[in-house]
DOSEVEX-234462 format. One record per residue (C-alpha): residue in one letter; x, y, z. Coordinates in Angstrom, 1 decimal. Layout:
BEGIN
resn; c1; c2; c3
a; X; Y; Z
...
% end
This chain:
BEGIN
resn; c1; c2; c3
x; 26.4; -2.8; -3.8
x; 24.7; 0.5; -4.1
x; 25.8; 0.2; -7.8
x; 24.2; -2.7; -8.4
x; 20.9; -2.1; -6.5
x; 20.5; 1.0; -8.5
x; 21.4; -0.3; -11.5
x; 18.3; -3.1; -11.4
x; 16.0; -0.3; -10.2
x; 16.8; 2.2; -13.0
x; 16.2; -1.3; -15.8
x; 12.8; -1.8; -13.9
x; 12.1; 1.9; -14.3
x; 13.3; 2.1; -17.9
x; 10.8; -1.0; -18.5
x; 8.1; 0.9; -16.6
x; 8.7; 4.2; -18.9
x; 8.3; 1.8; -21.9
x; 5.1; 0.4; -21.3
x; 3.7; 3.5; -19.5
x; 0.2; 2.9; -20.9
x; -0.5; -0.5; -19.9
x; 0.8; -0.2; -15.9
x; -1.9; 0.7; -13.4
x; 0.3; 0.8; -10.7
x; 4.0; 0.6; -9.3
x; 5.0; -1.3; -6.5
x; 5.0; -3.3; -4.1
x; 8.3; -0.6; -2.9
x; 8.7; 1.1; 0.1
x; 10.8; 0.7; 3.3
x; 11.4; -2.4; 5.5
x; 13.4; -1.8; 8.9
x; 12.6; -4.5; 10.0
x; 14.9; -6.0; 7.9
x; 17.1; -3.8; 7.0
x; 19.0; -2.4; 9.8
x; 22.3; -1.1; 8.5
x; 22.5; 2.5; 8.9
x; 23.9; 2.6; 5.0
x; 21.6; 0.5; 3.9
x; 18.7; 2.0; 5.4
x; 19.9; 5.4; 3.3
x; 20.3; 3.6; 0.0
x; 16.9; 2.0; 0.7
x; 15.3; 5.6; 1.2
x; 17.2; 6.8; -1.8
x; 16.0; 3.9; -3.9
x; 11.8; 4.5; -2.8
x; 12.6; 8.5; -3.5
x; 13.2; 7.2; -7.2
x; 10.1; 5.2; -7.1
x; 7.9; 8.4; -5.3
x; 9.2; 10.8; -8.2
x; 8.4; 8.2; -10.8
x; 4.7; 7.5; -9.4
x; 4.8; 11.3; -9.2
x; 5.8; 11.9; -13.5
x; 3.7; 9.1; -14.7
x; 0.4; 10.0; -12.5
x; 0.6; 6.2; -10.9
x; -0.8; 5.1; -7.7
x; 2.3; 3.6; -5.6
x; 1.6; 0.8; -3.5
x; 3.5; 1.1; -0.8
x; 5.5; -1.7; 1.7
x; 6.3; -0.1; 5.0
x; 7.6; -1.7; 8.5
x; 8.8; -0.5; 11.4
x; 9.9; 3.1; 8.6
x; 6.2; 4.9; 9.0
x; 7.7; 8.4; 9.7
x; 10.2; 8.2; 6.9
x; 7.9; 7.3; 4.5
x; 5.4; 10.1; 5.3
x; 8.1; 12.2; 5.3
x; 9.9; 11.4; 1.9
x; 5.9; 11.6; 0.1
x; 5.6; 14.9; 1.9
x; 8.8; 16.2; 0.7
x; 8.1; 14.9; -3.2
x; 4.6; 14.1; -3.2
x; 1.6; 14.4; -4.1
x; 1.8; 11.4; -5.0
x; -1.6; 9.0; -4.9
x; -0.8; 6.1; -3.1
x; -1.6; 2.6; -1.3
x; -0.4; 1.7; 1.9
x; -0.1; -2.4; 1.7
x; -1.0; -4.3; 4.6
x; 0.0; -0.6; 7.2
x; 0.5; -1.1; 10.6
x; 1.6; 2.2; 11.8
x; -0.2; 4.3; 14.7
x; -3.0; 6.3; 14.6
x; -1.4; 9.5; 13.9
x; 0.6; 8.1; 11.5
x; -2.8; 7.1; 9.6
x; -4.1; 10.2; 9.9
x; -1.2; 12.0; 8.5
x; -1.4; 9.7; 5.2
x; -4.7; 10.6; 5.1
x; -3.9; 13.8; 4.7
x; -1.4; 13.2; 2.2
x; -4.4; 11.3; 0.3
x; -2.9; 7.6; 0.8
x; -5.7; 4.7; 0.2
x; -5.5; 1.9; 2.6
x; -5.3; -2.1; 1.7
x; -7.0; -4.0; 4.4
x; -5.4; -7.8; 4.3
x; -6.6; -11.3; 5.4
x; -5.0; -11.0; 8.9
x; -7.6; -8.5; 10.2
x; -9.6; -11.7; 11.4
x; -6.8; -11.9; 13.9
x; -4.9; -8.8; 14.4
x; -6.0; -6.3; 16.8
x; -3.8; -3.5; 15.0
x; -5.5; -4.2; 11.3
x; -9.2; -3.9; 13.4
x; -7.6; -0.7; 14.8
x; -6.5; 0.1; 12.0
x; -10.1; -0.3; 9.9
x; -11.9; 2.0; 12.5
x; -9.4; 4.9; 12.2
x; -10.4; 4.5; 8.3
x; -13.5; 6.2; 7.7
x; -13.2; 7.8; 5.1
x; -14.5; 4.6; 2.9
x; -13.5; 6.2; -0.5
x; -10.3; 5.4; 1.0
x; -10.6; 1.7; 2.0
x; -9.5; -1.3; -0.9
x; -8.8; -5.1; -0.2
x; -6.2; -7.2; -0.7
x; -4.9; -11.1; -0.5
x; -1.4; -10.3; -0.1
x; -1.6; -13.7; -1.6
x; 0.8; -16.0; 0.2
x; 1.3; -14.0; 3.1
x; -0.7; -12.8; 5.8
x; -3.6; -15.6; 5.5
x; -6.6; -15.8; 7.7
x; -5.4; -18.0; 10.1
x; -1.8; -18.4; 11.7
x; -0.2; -19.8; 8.8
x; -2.1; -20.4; 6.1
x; -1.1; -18.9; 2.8
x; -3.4; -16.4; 1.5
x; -5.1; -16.6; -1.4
x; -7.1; -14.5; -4.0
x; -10.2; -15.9; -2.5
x; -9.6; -14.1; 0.9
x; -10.4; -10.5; -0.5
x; -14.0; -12.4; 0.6
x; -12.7; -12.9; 4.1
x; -11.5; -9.2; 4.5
x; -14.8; -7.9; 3.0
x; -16.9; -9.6; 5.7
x; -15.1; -9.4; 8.7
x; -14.5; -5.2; 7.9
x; -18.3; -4.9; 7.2
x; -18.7; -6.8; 10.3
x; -16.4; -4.1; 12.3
x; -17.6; -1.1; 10.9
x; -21.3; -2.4; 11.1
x; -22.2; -1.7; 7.2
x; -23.8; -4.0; 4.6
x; -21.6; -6.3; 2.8
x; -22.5; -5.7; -0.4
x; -22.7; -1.6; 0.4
x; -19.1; -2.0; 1.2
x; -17.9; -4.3; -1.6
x; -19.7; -1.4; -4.0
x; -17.7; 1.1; -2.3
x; -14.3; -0.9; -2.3
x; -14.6; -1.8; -6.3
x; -15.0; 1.6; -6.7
x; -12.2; 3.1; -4.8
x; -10.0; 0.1; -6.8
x; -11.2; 1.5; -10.0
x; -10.8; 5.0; -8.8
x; -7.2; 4.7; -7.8
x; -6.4; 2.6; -10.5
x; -7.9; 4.0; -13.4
x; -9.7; 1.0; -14.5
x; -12.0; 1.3; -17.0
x; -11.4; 5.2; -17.5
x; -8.8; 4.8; -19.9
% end
C-alpha cells in the first residue's frame, strides 16, 4: 500500500517538476487524523507531506496546507525542513499553535464557515498580522450556512464578516488580501 501511495505521489511530483513554470502553488497536502488513525498509516502520511515540504522547499512554491486534529506534527516536520512559505487551508489549531506558524512565516486562509464557527472568529483575531491573512471558498465544503455547499462567490462572505470582526473597512481589507494572494503566489511578478 505504501508502494502504491508513493508511487502516485512521486508521478504527481514528476508532473509538477515538468511544468515548474506554470504552477503557483502545491497542494491541497498535509495531514488528516481525523481520518486517518492507523499508527502506520499516520507515518506513511507524514512521510508522504515531508516529500511535498522538500518539494515546495526546491521549487520556491507556496504549500497549501490541509491539517486536522495533526497541528503539532505539521509545525514540526516545516520546522525540521522548512522554510518553506506556506498556507494553512481552512486551520483550526490553538492559539499557540498559530503563533508558532507565524513564526515559521505560514499565511492563513480564512473560509466561509467563520460566519458560524467560534474557532475561525478566534482564529481571525489571533491573525494580525494582515500581510498574512487570504480568503478562500473551499468551494463545496465549509459553506456559510450548515450545509450549503460553498462557492467561489463566498470569498465575498469571508471578506465582510472578517472586516466586520476586526473592525476595518471592507475594501481596505480586500486591498490587503489581493495583495497578500499575489504576494504568496507570485502573480503577476513573473
Amino acid at each position: 500500500m505504501e508502494a502504491l501511495m508513493l508511487g502516485e505521489v512521486q508521478e504527481i511530483m514528476r508532473v509538477i517538476n515538468e511544468r515548474r513554470d506554470l504552477i503557483v502553488g502545491i497542494g491541497e497536502v498535509g495531514l488528516d487524523y481525523s481520518v486517518v488513525r492507523d499508527r502506520m498509516l499516520r507515518e506513511i502520511s507524514r512521510h508522504i507531506f515531508t516529500k511535498w515540504v522538500l518539494l515546495a522547499k526546491d521549487l520556491d512554491l507556496p504549500l497549501i496546507i490541509h491539517s486536522r486534529d495533526a497541528e503539532n506534527d505539521v509545525i514540526k516536520l516545516l520546522s525540521k525542513y522548512g522554510p518553506v512559505k506556506c498556507v494553512m487551508h481552512a486551520f483550526n489549531g490553538s492559539r499557540e499553535q498559530v503563533m508558532k506558524l507565524l513564526e515559521l512565516g505560514c499565511y492563513f486562509s480564512i473560509p466561509p464557515t467563520i460566519t458560524r464557527s467560534r474557532q475561525k472568529r478566534e482564529l481571525a483575531m489571533m491573525l494580525p498580522p494582515l500581510n498574512r491573512v487570504l480568503l478562500e471558498s473551499d468551494t463545496p465544503e465549509l459553506g456559510p450556512n450548515p450545509g450549503e455547499e460553498s462557492r467561489p462567490v463566498h470569498v465575498k462572505v469571508v471578506l465582510m464578516e472578517l472586516s466586520r470582526i476586526l473592525n476595518i473597512d471592507p475594501v481596505e481589507l480586500g486591498n490587503i488580501t489581493v495583495e497578500n494572494a499575489l504576494s504568496v503566489f507570485r502573480l503577476g511578478r513573473r
